[in-house]
N, C-alpha and C positions, 0 to 999 in steps of 0.2 A: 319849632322853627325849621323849616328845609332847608337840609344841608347846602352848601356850595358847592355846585359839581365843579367847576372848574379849579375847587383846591383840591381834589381825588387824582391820586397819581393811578397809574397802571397796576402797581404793585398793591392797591388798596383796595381794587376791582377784584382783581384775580382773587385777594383774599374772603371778597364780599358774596364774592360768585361760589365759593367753597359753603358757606355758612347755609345750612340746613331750615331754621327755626328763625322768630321774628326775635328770642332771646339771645340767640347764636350773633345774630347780629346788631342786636342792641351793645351786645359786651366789646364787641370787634369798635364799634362806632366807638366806645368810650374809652377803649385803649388806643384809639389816633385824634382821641380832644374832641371828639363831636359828642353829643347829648340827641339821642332821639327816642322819641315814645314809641311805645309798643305798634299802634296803629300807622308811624311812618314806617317800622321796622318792614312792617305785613303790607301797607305798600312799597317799599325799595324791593323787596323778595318779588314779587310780582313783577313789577318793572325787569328787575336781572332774569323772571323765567321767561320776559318777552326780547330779551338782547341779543339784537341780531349786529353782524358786521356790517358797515358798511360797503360798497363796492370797490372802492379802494381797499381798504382790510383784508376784502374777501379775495382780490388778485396780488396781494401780498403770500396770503395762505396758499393758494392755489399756484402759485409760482407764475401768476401771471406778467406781462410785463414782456420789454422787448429782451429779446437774445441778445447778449453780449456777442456771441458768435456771431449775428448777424452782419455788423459791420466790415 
């Protein structure tokens, strides 16, 4: 059964994005109450080697955004 993205916090990505192997991540899923098979494992891993920011995200990173000084 595919996870819920929408119950995935920040702090479970960043962990997810750490995880090497589709077993690495099978263990991480079963220590925050999710159950996933090897074959979702090896696809999430793929999915996280294609995770890109979005454009917002990405003018967070980049300090983009209006100058406070500006005004």
């Amino acid at each position: 059964m595919p996870i819920d993205k929408s119950k995935l916090t920040k702090e479970m990505l960043e962990k997810a994005l750490e995880c090497e192997t589709a077993e690495e991540l099978m263990a991480l899923a079963k220590s925050e109450g999710f159950e996933i098979t090897k074959a979702e494992a090896e696809a999430y891993l793929t999915e996280l080697d294609d995770f890109e920011l979005d454009e917002k995200a990405l003018d967070k990173v980049a300090g983009g955004g209006t100058c406070y000084t500006a005004y």
